[in-house]
C-alpha positions in Angstrom: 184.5 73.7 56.5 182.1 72.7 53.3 181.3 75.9 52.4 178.0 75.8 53.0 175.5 78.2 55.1 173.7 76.2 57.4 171.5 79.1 58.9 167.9 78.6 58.2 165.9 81.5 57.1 162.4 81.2 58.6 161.3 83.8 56.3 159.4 85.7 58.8 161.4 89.2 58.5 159.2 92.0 58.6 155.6 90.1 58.8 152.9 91.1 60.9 152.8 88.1 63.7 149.7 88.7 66.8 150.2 87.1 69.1 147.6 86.6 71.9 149.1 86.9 75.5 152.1 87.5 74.1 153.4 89.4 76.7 154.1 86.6 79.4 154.7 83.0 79.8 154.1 81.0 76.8 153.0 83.5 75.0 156.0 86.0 75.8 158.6 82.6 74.4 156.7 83.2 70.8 157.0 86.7 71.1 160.9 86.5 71.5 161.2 84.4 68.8 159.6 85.8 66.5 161.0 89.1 67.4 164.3 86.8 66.9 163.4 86.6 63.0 163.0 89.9 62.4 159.3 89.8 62.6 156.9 92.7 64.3 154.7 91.6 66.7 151.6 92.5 67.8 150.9 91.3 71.4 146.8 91.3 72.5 147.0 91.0 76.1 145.6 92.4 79.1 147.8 95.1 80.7 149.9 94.0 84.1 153.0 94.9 85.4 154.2 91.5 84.0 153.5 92.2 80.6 154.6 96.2 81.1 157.6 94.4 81.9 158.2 92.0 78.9 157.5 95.2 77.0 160.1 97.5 78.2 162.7 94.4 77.9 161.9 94.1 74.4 162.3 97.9 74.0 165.5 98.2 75.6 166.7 95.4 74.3 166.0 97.0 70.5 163.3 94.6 69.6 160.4 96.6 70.3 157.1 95.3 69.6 153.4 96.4 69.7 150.7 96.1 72.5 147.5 96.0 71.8 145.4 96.0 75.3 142.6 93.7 74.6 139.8 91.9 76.7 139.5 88.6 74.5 136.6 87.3 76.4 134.6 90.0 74.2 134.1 89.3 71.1 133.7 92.8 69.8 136.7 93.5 71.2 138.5 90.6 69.0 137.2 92.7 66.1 138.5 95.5 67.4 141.4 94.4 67.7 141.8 93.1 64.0 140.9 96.0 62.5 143.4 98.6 65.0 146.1 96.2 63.6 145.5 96.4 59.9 145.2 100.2 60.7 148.6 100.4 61.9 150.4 97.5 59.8 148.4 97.1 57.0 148.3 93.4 56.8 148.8 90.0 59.1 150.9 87.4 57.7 150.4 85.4 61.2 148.1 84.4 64.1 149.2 83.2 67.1 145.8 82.1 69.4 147.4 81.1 72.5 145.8 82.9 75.5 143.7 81.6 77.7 143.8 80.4 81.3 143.3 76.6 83.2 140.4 77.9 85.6 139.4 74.5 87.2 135.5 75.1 85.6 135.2 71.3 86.8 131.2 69.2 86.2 130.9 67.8 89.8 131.9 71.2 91.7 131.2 73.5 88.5 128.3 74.9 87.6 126.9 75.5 83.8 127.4 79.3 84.1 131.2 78.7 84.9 131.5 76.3 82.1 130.1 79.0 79.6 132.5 81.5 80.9 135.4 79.1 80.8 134.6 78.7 76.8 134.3 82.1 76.4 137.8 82.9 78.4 139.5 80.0 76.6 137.9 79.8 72.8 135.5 81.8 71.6 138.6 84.1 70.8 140.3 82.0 68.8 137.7 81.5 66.5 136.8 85.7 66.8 139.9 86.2 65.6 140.5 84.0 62.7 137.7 85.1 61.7 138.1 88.6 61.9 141.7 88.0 60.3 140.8 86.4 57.3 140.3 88.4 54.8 144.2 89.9 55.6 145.3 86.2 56.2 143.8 85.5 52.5 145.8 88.3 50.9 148.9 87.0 52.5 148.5 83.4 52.2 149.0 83.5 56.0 149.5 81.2 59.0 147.5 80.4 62.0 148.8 78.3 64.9 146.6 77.7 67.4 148.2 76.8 70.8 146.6 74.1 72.5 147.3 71.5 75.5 148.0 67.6 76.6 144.4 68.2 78.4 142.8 67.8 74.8 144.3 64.7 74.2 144.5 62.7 78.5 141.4 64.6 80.7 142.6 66.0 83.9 139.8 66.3 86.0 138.2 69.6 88.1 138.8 71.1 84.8 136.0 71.2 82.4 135.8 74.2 80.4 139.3 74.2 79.7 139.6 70.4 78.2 136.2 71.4 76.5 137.9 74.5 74.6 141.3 72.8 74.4 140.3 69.9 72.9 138.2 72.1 70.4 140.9 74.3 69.5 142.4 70.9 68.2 138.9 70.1 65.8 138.7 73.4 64.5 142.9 73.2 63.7 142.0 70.4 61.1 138.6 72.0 59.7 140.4 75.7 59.1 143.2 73.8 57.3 140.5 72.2 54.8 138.4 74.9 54.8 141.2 77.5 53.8 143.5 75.6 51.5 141.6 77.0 48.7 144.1 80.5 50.2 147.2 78.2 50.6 146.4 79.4 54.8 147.7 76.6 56.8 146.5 76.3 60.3 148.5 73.9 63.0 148.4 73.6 66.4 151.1 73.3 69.0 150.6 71.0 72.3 152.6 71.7 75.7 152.2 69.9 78.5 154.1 70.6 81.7 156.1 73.9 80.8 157.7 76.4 83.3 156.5 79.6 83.2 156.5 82.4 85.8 152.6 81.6 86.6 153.7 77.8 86.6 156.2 78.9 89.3 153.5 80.4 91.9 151.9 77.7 91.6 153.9 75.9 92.9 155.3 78.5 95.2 151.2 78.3 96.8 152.1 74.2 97.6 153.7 73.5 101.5 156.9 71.6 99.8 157.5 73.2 96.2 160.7 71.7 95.5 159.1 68.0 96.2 156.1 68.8 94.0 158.0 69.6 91.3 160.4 66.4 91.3 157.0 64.8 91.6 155.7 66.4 88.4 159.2 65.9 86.7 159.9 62.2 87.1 156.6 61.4 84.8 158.4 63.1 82.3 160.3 60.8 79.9 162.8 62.9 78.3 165.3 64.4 80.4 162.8 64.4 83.7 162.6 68.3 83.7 159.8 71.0 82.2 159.6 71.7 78.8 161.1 75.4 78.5 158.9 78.0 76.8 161.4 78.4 74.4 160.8 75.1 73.3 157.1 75.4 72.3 157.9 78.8 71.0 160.5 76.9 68.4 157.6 74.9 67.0 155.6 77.6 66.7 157.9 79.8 64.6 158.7 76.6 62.4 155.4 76.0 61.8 154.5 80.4 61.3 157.3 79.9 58.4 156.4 79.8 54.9 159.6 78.9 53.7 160.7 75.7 56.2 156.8 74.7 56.8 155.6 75.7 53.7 153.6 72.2 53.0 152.7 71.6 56.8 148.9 71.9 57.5 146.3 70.5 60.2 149.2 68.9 61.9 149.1 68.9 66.0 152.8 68.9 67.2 153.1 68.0 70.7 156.2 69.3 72.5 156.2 67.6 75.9 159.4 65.1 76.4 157.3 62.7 75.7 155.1 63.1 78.6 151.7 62.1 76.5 152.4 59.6 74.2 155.7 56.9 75.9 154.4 54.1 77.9 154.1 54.8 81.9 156.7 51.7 82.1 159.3 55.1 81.4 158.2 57.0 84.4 
């Protein structure tokens, strides 16, 4: 033994972490670790028996956390929101935009109205809320991470809205991190790709030969030909939350996907 204590102190014990859909999937992994550092978390959500769920685990388990039951797609309710948390906590130290949904808002089967609404389901929020959070993120020299998606970065077609307000989330990541390093806020962004998460699971559930589908979707994945685990993204996000291990990291995009994006097809 050296001596030495290798434990890393994320510094996150006892800040004021939201964390949008925070009560399942994705969002539900960040939750848990953060929880895991001794944060308190504020989860803006809709209400459904999943996220009831999550939130009664987290209770028994002694790691209770907050819900706040919020309709993103309204911007007024984004400000809301903001202003019911620094009611109750007094301060946010972190903002986690990651909810949103993959709706299929496609250009040849689309229509513009479905577009609009896929913006406004997928992005407008995260930019509400920043907003809305800035002044508190100011007085903390806080930490946004905005969680965004391989579909910013390789199209997927039938799918529109979503790339459009992915692939945004990504240009407005670097422009907050110049715009607020006057405040020392740093603002990255954190890039699944094919991640297995209860929703994930339906789908595939919905297809005639699941099992098969999924090998299919596996085997173009480089590293270890499986699904990135929502634990996984939720790792990068907590690194990159930290002021003390990610204290000089801003306007970065961190793509956790077993290489799925960036190593040559010849892998697959």
């Amino acid at each position: 033994m050296t001596g030495y204590d290798i434990r890393m102190d994320l510094g996150l014990k006892n800040k004021v972490i939201i964390v949008t859909g925070g009560g399942a999937g994705i969002g539900a992994g960040i939750t848990r670790a953060c929880l895991d550092e001794g944060a308190r978390v504020v989860v803006l959500s809709r209400r459904s028996e999943n996220v009831e769920q999550f939130m009664a685990g987290t209770a028994a388990a002694g790691e209770p956390c907050t819900l706040i039951e919020a309709h993103l797609d309204d911007t007024a309710v984004c400000e809301k929101a903001i202003t019911e948390v620094l009611e109750r906590f007094g301060a946010i130290d972190g903002l986690v935009n990651n909810a949103g949904v993959n709706d299929g808002a496609g250009l040849e089967h689309g229509s513009v109205d479905r577009f609009i609404d896929s913006l406004r389901k997928n992005l407008y929020h995260y930019y509400a809320l920043a907003h809305y959070a800035l002044p508190a993120l100011k007085e903390s020299k806080g930490s946004i991470v905005n969680i965004s998606s391989k579909v910013a970065l390789t199209g997927q077609g039938n799918t529109s809205g979503y790339a459009a307000s992915k692939g945004a989330q990504l240009a407005l990541t670097r422009e907050w991190a110049a715009e607020l390093l006057p405040y020392g806020i740093r603002v990255n962004a954190v890039l699944p790709a094919e991640v297995m998460t209860p929703l994930y699971r339906r789908w595939l559930d919905t297809l005639g030969d699941p099992e098969k589908k999924l090998k299919e979707i596996t085997d173009k994945i480089p590293l270890g030909k499986r699904m990135t685990l929502s634990s996984e993204i939720a790792a990068a996000t907590v690194f990159l939350l930290s002021p003390t291990q990610s204290g000089h990291t801003t306007g970065q995009h961190l793509i956790v996907d077993g290489g799925y994006v960036h190593l040559d097809r010849a892998l697959t």
